[in-house]
C-alpha positions as CSV (number, residue, x, y, z in Angstrom):
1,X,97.0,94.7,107.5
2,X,97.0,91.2,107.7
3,X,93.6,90.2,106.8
4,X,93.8,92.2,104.1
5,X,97.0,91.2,102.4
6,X,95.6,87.6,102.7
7,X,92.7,88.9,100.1
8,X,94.5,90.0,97.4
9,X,97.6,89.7,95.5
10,X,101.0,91.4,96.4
11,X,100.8,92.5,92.7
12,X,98.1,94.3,93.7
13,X,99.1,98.0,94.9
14,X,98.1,99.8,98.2
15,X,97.7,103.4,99.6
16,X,97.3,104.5,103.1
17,X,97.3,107.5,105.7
18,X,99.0,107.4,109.0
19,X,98.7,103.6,109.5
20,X,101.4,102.9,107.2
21,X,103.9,100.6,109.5
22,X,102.1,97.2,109.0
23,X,102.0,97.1,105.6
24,X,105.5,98.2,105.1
25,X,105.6,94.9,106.9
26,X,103.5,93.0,104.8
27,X,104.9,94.8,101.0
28,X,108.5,92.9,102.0
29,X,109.5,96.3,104.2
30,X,112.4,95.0,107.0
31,X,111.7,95.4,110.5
32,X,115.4,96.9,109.8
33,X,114.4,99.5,107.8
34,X,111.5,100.4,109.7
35,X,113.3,101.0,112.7
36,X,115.9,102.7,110.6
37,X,113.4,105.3,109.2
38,X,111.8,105.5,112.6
39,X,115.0,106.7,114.4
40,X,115.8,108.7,110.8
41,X,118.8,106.7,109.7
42,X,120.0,106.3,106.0
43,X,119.2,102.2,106.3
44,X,115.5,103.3,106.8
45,X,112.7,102.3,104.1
46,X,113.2,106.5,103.0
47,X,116.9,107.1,103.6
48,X,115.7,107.9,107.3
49,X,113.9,111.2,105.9
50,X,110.3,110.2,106.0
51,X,109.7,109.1,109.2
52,X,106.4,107.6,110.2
53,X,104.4,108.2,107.3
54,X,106.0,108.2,104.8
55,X,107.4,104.6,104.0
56,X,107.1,102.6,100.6
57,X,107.7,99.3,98.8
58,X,107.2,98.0,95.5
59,X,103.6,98.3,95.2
60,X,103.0,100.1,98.4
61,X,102.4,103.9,97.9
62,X,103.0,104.5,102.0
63,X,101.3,106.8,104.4
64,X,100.2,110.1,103.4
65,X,100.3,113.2,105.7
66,X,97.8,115.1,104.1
67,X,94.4,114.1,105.5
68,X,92.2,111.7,102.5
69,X,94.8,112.8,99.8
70,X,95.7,109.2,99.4
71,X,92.0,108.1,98.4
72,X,92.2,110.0,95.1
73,X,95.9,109.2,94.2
74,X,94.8,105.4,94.6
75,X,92.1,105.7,92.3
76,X,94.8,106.7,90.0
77,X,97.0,103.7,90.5
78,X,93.7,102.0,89.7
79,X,93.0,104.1,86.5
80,X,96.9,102.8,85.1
81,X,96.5,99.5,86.5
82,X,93.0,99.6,83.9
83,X,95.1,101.4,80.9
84,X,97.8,98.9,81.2
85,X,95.1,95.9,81.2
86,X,96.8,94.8,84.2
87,X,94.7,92.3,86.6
88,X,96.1,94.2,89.6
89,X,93.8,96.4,92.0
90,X,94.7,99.3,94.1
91,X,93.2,99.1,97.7
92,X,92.8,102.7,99.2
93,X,92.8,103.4,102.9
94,X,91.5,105.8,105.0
95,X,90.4,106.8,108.4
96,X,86.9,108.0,109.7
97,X,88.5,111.5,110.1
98,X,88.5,112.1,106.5
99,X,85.3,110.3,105.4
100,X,83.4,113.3,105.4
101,X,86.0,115.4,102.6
102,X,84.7,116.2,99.2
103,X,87.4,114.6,97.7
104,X,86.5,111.3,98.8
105,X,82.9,111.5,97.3
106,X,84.3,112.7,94.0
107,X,86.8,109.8,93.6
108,X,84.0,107.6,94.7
109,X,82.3,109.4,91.7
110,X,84.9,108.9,89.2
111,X,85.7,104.9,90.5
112,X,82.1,104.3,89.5
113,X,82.2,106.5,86.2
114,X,84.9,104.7,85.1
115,X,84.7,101.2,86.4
116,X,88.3,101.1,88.4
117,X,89.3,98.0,90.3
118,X,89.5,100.5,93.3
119,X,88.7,99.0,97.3
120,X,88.1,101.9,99.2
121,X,88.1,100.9,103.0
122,X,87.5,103.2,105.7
123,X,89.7,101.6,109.3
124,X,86.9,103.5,111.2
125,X,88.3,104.1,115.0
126,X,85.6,105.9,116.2
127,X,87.6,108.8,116.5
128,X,89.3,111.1,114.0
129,X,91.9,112.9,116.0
130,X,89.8,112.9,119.5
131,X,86.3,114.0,117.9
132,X,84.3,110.8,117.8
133,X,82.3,110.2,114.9
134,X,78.6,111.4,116.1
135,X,80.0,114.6,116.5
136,X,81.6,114.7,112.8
137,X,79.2,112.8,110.8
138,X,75.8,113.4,110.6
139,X,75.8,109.2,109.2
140,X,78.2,107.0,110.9
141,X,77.4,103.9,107.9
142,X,79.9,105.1,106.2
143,X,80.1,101.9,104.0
144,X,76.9,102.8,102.7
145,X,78.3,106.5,101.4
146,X,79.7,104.6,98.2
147,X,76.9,105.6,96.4
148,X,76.5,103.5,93.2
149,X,79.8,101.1,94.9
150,X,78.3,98.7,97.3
151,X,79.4,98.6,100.5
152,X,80.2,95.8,103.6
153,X,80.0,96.1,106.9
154,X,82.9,94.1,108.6
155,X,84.3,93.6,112.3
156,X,88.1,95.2,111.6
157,X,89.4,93.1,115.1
158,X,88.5,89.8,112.9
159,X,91.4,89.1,110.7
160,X,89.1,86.5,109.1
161,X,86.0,88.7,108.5
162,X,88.5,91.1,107.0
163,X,90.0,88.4,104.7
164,X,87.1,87.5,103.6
165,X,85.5,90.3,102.9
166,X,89.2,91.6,101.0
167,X,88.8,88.5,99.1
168,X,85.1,89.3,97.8
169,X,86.0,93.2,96.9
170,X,88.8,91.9,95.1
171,X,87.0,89.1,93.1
172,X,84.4,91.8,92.6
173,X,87.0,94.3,91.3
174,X,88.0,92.0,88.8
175,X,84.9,90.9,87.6
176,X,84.3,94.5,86.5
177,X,80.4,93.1,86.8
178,X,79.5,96.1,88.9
179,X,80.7,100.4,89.1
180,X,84.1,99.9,91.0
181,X,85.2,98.4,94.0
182,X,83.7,97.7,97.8
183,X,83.5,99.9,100.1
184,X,84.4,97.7,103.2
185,X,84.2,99.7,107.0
186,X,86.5,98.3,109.7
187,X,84.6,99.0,113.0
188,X,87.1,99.0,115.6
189,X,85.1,98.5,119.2
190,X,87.7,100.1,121.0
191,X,87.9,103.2,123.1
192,X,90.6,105.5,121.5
193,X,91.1,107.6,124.8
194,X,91.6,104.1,126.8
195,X,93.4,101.7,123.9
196,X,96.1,105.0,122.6
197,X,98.3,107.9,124.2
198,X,96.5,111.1,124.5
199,X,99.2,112.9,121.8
200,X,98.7,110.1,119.3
């Protein structure tokens, strides 16, 4: 969360799945109110009725429980953030597990169509809910799946390299030069079954 908020703007909008706690952080969210939705208490971030997932700030669309849905509904806060001539972007996240859904290749289809300052980035664990990725994918590169949207490879346990890389999407994004926006794969060289509980 923290190498990519150092790349772009906090004008700039954002959309994830499950990993949603850090960048309620980062979009101005209270530990407060984190805790508070955590333990479902009215102070919480959602009144203490979204739990988890499902936390927001201005700018921050939260986590999404249904698998890859948020991919699409970014490339709509992209598509106003173009109608409205805004110079904002909308960074969409999502996890290895739902690289391989359809709707992800037709948003990646419509991003380029229509040129939306859209950063798709794919936190890829290795893992999408205990099936590692060679068993799911028949290609693991999945930041070269974008297609006509070019794509970076970039270490996600290097808050620099991720900063960086943020930073060039962005300016890319802006430019409107190329399709859309950059594809950027976080590859996380950890071990899921050794670095997280067995019911996460």
């Amino acid at each position: 969360a923290v190498g990519i908020e150092a790349g772009i703007n906090l004008s700039d909008h954002l959309i994830t799945a499950y990993r949603a706690h850090g960048y309620t952080l980062t979009r101005r969210g209270t530990v407060r109110e984190i805790m508070a939705e955590l333990t479902g208490r009215r102070g919480g971030i959602a009144k203490g009725k979204g739990g988890s997932m499902h936390m927001y700030t201005k700018h921050f669309y939260g986590g999404n429980g249904i698998v890859g849905a948020q991919v699409p509904l970014g490339a709509g806060v992209a598509l106003a953030c173009k109608y409205l001539g805004k110079n904002e972007l909308c960074v969409c996240l999502y996890g290895d597990g739902a690289a391989n859904q359809g709707q992800i290749f037709e948003t990646y289809n419509m991003a380029s169509l229509w040129k939306l300052p859209c950063i798709f980035i794919c936190e890829n664990n290795k893992y999408g809910m205990g099936t590692s990725v060679e068993r799911a994918a028949a290609s693991t590169d999945y930041y070269k799946r974008g297609d006509f949207i070019p794509g970076l490879r970039v270490d996600g346990m290097d808050v620099l390299c991720v900063r960086e890389a943020t930073k060039f999407a962005a300016e890319h994004c802006r430019s409107g030069k190329v399709s859309s926006g950059i594809i950027v794969t976080n590859d996380a060289p950890i071990d899921r079954y050794r670095s997280l509980s067995a019911d996460n």
